[in-house]
N, CA, C and O atoms as a Tinker XYZ file with bonds, in Angstrom:
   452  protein
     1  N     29.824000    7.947000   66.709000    73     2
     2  CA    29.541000    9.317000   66.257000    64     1     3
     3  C     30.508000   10.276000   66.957000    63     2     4     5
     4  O     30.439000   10.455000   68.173000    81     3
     5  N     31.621000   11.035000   66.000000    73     3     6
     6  CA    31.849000   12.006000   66.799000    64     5     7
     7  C     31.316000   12.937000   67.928000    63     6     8     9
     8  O     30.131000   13.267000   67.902000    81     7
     9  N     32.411000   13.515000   69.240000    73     7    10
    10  CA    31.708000   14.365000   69.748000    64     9    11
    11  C     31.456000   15.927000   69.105000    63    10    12    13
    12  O     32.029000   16.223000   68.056000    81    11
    13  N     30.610000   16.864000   69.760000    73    11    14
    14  CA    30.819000   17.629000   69.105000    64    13    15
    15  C     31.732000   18.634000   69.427000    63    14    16    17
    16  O     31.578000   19.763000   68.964000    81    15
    17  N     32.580000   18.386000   70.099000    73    15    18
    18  CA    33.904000   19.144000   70.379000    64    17    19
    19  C     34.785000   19.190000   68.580000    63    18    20    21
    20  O     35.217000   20.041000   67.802000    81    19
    21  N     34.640000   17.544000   68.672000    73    19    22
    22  CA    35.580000   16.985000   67.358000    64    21    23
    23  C     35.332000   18.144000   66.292000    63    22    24    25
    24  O     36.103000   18.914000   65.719000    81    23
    25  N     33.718000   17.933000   66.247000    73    23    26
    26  CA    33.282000   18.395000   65.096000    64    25    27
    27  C     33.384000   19.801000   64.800000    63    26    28    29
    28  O     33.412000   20.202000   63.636000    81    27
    29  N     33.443000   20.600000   65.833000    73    27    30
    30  CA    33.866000   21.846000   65.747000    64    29    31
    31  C     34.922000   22.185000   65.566000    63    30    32    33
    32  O     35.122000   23.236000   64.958000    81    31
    33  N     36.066000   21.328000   66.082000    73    31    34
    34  CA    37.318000   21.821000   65.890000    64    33    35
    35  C     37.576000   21.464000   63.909000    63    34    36    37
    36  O     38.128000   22.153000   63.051000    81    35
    37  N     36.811000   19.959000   63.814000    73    35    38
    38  CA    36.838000   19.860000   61.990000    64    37    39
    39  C     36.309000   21.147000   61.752000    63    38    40    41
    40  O     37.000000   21.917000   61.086000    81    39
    41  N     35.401000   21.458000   62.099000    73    39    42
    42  CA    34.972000   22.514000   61.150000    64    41    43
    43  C     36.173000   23.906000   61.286000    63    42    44    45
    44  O     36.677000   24.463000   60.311000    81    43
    45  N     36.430000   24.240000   62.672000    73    43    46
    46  CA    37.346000   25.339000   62.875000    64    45    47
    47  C     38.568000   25.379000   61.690000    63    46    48    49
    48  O     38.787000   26.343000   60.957000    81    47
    49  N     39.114000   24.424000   61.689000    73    47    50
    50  CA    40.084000   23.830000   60.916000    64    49    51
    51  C     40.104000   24.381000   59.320000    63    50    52    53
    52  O     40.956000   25.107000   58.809000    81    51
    53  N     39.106000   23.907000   58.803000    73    51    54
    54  CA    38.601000   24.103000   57.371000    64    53    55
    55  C     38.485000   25.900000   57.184000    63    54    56    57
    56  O     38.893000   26.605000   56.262000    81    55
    57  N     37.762000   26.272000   58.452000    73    55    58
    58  CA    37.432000   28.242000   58.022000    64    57    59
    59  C     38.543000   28.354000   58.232000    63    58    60    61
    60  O     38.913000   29.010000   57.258000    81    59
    61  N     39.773000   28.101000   59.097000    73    59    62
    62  CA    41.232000   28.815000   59.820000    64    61    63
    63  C     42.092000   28.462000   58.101000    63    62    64    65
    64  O     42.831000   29.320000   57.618000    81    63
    65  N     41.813000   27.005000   57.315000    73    63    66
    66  CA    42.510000   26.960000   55.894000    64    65    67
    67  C     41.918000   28.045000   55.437000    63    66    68    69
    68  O     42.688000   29.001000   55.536000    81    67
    69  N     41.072000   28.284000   55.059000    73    67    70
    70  CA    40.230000   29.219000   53.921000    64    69    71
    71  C     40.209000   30.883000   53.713000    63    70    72    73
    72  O     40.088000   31.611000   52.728000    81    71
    73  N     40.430000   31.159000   55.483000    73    71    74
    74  CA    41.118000   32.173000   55.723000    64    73    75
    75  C     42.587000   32.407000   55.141000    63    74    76    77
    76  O     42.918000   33.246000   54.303000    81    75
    77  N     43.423000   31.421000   55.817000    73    75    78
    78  CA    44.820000   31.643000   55.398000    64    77    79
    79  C     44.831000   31.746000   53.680000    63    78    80    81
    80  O     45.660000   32.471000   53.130000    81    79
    81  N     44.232000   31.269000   53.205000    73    79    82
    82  CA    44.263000   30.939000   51.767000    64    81    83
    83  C     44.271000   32.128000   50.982000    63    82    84    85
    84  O     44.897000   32.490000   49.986000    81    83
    85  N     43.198000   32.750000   51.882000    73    83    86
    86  CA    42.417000   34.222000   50.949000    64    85    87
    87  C     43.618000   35.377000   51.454000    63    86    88    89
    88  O     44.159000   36.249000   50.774000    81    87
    89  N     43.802000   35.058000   52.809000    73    87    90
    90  CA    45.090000   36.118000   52.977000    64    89    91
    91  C     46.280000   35.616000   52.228000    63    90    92    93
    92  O     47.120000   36.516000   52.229000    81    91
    93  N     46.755000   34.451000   51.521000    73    91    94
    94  CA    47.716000   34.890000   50.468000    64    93    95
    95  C     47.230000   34.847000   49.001000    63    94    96    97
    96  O     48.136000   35.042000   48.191000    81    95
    97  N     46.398000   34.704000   48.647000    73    95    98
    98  CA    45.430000   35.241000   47.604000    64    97    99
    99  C     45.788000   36.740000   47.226000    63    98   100   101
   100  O     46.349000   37.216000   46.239000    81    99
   101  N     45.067000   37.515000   48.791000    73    99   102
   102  CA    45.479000   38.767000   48.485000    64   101   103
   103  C     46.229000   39.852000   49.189000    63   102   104   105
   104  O     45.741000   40.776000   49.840000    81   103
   105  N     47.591000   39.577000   48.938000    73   103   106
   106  CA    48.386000   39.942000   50.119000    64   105   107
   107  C     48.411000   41.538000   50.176000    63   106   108   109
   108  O     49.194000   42.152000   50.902000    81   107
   109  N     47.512000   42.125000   49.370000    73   107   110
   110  CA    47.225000   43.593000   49.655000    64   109   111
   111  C     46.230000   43.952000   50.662000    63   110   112   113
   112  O     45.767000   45.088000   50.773000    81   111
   113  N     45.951000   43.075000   51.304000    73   111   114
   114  CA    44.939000   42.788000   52.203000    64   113   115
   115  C     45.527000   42.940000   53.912000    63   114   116   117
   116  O     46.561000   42.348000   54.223000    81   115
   117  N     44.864000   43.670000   54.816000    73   115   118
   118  CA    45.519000   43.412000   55.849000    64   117   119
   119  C     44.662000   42.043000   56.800000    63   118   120   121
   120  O     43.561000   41.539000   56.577000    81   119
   121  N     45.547000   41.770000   57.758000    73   119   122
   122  CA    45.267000   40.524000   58.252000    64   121   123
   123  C     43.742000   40.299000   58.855000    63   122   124   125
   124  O     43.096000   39.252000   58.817000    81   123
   125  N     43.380000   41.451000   59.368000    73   123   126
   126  CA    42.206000   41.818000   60.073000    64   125   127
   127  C     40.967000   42.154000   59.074000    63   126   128   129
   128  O     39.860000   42.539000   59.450000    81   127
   129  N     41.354000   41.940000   57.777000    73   127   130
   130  CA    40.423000   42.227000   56.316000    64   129   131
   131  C     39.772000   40.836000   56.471000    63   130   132   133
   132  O     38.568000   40.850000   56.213000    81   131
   133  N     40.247000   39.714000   56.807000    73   131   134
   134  CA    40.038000   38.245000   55.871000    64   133   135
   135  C     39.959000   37.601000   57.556000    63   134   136   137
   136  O     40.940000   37.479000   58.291000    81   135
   137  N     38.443000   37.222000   57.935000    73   135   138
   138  CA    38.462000   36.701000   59.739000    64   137   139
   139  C     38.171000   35.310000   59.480000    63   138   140   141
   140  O     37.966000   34.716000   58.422000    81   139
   141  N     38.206000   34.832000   60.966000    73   139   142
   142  CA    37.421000   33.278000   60.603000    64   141   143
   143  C     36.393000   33.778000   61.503000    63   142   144   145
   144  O     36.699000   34.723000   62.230000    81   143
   145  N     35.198000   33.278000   61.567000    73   143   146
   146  CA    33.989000   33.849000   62.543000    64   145   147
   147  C     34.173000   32.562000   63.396000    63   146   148   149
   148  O     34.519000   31.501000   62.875000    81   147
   149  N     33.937000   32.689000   64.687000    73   147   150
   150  CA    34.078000   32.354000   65.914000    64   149   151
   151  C     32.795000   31.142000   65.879000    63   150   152   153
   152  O     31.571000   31.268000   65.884000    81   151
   153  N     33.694000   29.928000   65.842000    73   151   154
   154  CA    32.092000   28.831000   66.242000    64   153   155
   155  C     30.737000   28.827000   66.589000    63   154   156   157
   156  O     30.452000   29.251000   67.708000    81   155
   157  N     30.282000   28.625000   66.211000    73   155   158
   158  CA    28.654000   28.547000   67.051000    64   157   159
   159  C     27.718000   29.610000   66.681000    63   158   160   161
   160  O     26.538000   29.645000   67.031000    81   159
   161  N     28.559000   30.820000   65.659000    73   159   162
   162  CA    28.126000   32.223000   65.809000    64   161   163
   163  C     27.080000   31.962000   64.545000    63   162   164   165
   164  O     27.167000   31.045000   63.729000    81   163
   165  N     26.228000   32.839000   64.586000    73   163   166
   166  CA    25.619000   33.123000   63.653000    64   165   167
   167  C     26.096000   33.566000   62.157000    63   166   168   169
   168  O     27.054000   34.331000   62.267000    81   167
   169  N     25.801000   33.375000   61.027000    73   167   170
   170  CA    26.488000   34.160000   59.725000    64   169   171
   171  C     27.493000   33.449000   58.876000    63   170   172   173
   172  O     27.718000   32.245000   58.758000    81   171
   173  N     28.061000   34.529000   58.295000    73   171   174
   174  CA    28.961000   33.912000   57.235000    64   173   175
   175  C     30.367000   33.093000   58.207000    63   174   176   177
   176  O     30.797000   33.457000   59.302000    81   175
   177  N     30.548000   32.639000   57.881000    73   175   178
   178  CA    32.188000   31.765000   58.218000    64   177   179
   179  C     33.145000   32.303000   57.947000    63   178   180   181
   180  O     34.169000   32.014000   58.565000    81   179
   181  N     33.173000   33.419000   56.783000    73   179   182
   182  CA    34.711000   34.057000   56.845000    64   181   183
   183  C     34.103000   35.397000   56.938000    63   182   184   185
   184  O     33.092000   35.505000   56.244000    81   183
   185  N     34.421000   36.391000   57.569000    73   183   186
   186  CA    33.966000   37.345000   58.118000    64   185   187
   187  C     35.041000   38.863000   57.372000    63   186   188   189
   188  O     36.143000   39.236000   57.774000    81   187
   189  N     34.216000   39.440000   56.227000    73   187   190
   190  CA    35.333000   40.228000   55.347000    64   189   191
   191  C     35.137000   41.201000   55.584000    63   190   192   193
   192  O     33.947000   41.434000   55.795000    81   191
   193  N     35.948000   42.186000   55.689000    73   191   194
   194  CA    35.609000   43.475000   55.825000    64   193   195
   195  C     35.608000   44.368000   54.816000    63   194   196   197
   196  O     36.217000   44.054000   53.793000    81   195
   197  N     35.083000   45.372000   54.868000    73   195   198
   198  CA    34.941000   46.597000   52.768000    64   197   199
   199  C     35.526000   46.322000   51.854000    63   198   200   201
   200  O     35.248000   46.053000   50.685000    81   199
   201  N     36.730000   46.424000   52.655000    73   199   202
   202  CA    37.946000   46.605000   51.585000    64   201   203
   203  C     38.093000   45.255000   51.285000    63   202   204   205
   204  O     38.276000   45.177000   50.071000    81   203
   205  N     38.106000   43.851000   51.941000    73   203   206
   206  CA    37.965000   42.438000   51.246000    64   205   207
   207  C     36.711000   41.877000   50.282000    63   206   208   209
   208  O     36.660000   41.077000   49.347000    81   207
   209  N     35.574000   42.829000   51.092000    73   207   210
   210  CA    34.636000   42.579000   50.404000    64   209   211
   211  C     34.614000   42.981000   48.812000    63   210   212   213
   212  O     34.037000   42.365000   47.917000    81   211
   213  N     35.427000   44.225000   48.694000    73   211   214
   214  CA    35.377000   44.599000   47.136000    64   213   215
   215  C     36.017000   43.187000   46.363000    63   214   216   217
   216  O     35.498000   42.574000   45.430000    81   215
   217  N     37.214000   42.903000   47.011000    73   215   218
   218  CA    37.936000   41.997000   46.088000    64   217   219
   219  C     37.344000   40.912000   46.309000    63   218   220   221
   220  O     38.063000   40.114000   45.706000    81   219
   221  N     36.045000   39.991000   47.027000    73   219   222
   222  CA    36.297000   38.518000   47.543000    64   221   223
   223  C     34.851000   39.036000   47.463000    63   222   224   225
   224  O     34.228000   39.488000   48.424000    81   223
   225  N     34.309000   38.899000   45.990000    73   223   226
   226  CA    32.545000   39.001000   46.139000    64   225   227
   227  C     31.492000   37.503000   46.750000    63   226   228   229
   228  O     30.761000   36.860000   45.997000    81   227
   229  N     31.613000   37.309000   47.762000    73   227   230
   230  CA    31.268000   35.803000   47.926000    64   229   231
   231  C     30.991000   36.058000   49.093000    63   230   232   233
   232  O     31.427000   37.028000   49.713000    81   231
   233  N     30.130000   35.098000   49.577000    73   231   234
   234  CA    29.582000   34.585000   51.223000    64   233   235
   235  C     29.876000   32.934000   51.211000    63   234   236   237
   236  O     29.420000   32.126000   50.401000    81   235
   237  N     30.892000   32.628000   52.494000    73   235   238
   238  CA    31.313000   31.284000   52.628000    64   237   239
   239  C     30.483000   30.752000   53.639000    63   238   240   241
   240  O     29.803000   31.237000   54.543000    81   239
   241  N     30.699000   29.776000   53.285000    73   239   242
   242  CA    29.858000   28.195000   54.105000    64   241   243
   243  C     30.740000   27.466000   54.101000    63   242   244   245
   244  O     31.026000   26.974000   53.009000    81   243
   245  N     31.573000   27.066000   55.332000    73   243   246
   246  CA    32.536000   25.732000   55.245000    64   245   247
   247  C     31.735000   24.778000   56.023000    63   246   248   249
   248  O     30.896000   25.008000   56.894000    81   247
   249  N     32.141000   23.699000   55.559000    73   247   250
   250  CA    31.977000   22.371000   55.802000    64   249   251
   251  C     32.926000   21.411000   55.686000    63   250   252   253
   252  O     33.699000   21.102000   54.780000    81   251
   253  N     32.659000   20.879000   57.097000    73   251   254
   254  CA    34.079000   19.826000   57.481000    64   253   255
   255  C     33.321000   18.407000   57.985000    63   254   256   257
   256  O     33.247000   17.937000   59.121000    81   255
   257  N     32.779000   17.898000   56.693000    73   255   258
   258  CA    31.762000   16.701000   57.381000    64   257   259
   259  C     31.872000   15.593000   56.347000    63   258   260   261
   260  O     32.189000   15.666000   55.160000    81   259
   261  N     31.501000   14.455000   57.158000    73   259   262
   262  CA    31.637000   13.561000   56.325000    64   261   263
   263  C     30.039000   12.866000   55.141000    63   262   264   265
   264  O     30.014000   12.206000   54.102000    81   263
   265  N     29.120000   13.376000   55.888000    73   263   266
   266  CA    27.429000   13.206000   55.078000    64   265   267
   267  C     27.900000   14.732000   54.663000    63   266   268   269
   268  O     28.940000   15.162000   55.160000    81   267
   269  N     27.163000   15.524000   53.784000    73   267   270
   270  CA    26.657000   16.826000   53.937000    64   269   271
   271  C     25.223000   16.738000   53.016000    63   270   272   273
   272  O     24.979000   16.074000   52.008000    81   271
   273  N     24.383000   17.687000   53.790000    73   271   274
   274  CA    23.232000   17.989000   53.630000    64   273   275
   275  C     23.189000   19.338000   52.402000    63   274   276   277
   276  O     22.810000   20.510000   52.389000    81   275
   277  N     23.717000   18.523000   51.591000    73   275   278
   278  CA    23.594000   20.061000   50.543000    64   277   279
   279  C     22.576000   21.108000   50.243000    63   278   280   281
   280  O     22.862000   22.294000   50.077000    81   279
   281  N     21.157000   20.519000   50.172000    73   279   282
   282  CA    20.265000   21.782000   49.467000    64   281   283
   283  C     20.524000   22.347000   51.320000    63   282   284   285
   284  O     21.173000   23.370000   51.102000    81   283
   285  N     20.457000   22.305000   52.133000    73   283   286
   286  CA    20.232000   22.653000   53.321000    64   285   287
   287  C     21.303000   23.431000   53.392000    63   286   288   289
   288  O     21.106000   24.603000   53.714000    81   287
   289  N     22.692000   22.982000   53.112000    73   287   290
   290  CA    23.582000   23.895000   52.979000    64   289   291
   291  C     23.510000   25.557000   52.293000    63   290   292   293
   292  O     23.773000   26.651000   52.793000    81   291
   293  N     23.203000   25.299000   51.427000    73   291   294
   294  CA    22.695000   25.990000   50.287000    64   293   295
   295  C     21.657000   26.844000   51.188000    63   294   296   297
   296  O     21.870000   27.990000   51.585000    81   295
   297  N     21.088000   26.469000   51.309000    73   295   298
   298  CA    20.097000   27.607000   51.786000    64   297   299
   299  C     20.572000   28.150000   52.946000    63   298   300   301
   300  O     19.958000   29.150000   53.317000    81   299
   301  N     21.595000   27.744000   53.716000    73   299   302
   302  CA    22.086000   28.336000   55.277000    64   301   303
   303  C     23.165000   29.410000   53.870000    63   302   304   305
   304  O     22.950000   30.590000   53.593000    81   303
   305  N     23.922000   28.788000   53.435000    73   303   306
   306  CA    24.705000   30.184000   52.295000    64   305   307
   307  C     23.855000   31.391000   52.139000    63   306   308   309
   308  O     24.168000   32.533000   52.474000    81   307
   309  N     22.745000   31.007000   51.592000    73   307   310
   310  CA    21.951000   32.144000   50.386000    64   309   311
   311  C     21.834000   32.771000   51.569000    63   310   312   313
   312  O     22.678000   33.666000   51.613000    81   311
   313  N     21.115000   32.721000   52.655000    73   311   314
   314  CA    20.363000   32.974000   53.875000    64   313   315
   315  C     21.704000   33.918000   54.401000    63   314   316   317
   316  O     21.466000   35.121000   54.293000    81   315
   317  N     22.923000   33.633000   54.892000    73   315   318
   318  CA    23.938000   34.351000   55.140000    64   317   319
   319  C     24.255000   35.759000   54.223000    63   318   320   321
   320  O     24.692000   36.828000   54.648000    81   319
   321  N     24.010000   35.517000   53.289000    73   319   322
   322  CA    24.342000   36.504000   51.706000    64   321   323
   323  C     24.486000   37.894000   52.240000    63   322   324   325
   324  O     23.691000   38.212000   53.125000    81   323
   325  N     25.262000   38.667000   51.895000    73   323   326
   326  CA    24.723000   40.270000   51.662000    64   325   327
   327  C     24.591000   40.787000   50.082000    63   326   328   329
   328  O     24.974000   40.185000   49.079000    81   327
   329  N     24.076000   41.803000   50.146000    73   327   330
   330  CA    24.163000   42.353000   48.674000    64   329   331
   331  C     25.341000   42.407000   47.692000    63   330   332   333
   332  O     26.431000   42.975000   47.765000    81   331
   333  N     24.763000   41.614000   46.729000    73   331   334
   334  CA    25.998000   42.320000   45.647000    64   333   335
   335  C     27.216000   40.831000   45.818000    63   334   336   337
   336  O     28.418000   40.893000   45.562000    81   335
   337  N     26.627000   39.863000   46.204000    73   335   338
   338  CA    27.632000   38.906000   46.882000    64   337   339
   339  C     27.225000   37.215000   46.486000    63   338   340   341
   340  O     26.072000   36.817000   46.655000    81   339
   341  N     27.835000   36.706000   46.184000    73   339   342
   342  CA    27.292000   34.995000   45.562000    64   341   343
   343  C     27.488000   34.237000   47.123000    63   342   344   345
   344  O     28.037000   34.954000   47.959000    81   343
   345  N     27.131000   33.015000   47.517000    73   343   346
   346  CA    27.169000   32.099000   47.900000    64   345   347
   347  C     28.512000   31.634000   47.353000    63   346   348   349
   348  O     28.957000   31.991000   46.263000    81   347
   349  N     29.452000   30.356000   48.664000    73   347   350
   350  CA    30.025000   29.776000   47.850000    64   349   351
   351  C     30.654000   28.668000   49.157000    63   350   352   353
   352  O     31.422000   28.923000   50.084000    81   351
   353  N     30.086000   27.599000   48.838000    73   351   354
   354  CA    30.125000   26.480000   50.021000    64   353   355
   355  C     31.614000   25.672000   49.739000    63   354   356   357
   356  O     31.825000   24.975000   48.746000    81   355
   357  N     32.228000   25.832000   50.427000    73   355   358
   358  CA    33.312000   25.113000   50.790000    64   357   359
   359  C     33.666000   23.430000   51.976000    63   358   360   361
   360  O     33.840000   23.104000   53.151000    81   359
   361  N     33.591000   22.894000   50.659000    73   359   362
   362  CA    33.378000   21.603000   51.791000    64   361   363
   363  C     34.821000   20.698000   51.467000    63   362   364   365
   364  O     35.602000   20.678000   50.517000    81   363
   365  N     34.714000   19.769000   53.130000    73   363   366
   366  CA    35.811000   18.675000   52.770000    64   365   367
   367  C     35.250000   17.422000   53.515000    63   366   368   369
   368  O     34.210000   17.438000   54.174000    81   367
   369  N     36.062000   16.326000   53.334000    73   367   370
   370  CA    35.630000   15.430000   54.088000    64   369   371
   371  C     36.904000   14.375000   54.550000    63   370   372   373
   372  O     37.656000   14.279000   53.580000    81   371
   373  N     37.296000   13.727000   55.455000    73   371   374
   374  CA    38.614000   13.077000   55.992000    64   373   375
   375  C     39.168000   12.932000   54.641000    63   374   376   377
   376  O     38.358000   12.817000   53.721000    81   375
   377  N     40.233000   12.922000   54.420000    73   375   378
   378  CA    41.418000   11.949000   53.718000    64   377   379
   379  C     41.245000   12.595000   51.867000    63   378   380   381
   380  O     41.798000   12.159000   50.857000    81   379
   381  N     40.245000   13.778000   52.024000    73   379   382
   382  CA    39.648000   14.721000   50.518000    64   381   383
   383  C     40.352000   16.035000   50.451000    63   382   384   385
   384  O     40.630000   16.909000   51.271000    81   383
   385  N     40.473000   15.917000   49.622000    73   383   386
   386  CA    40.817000   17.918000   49.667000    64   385   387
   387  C     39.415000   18.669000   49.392000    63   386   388   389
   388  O     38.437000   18.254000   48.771000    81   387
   389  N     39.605000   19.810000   49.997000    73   387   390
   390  CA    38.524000   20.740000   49.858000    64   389   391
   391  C     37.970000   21.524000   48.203000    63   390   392   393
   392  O     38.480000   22.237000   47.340000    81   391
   393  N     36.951000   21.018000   48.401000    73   391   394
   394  CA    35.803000   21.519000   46.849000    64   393   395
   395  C     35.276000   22.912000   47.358000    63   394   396   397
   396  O     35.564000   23.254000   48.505000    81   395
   397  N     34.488000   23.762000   46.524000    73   395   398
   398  CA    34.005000   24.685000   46.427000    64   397   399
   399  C     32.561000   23.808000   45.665000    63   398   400   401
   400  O     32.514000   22.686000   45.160000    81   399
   401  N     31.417000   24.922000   45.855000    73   399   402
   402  CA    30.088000   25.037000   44.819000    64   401   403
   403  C     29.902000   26.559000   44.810000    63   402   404   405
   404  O     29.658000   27.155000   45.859000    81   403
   405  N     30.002000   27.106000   43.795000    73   403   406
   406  CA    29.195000   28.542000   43.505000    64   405   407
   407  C     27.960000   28.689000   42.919000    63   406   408   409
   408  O     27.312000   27.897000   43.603000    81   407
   409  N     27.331000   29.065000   42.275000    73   407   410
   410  CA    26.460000   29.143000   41.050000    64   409   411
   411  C     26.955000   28.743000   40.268000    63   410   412   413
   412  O     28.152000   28.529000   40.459000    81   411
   413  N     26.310000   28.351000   38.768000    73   411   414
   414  CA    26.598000   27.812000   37.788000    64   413   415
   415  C     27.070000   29.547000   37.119000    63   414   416   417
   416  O     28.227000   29.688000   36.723000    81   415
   417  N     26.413000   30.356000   37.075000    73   415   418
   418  CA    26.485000   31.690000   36.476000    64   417   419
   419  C     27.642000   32.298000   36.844000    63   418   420   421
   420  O     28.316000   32.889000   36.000000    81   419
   421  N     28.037000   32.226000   38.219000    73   419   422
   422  CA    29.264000   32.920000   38.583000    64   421   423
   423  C     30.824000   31.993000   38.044000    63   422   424   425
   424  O     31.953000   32.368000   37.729000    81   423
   425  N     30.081000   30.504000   38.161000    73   423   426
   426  CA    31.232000   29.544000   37.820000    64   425   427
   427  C     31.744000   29.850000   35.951000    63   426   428   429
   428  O     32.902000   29.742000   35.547000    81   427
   429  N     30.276000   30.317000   34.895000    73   427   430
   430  CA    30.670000   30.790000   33.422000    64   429   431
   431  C     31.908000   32.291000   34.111000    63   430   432   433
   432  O     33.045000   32.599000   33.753000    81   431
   433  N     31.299000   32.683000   34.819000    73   431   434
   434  CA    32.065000   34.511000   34.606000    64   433   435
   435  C     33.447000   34.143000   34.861000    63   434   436   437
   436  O     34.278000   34.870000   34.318000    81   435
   437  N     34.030000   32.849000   35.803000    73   435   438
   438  CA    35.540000   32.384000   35.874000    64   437   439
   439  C     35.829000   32.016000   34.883000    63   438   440   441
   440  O     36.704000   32.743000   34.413000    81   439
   441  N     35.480000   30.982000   34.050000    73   439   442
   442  CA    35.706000   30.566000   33.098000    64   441   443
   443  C     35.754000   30.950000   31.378000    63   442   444   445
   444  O     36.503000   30.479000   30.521000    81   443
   445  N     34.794000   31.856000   31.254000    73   443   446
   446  CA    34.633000   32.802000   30.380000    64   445   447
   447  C     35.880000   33.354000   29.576000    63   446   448   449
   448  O     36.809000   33.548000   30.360000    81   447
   449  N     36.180000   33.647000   28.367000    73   447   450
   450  CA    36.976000   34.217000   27.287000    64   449   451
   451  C     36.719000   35.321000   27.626000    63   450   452
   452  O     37.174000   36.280000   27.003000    81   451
């Protein structure tokens, strides 16, 4: 069993991608808009500020594991939420590239004509 040093740094890893990602996503964004939240902490995992929040309507959950406990996940998301804002769990696992889950409702409004 990993220690949990390991496991934190997997997980660090995954919010430090997801961050970088969203800062070139939206490079109208300043750097200090789009955070990674600090291990161990309570809350969302990417930590947005107003002005990200308008553009990046979502509350993240990363996950850097190899089981994951999904409905449990899911409910640590919803539970994180602020207003006006979806859930949206970001997971990976060794040797995978990283998936997303949103809602099914928010996943029609991407896809949508």
């Amino acid at each position: 069993m990993p220690s949990p040093k390991y496991s934190k740094a997997k997980g660090r890893k995954l919010q430090n991608l997801l961050r970088d990602l969203l800062r070139v996503a939206f490079p109208s964004l300043e750097e200090d808009d789009v955070k990674s939240q600090t291990m161990g902490m309570p809350g969302e995992d990417i930590v947005l500020s107003p002005a990200a929040r308008r553009k990046i309507p979502y509350s993240f959950e990363c996950k850097n594991v190899e089981r994951l406990s999904f409905w449990a996940t899911v409910e640590q998301c919803e539970n994180n939420c602020k207003d006006e804002v979806s859930p949206a769990i970001v997971v990976k696992k060794n040797r995978k590239n990283p998936m997303v889950a949103i809602p099914l409702d928010k996943f029609i409004e991407l896809i949508k004509e």
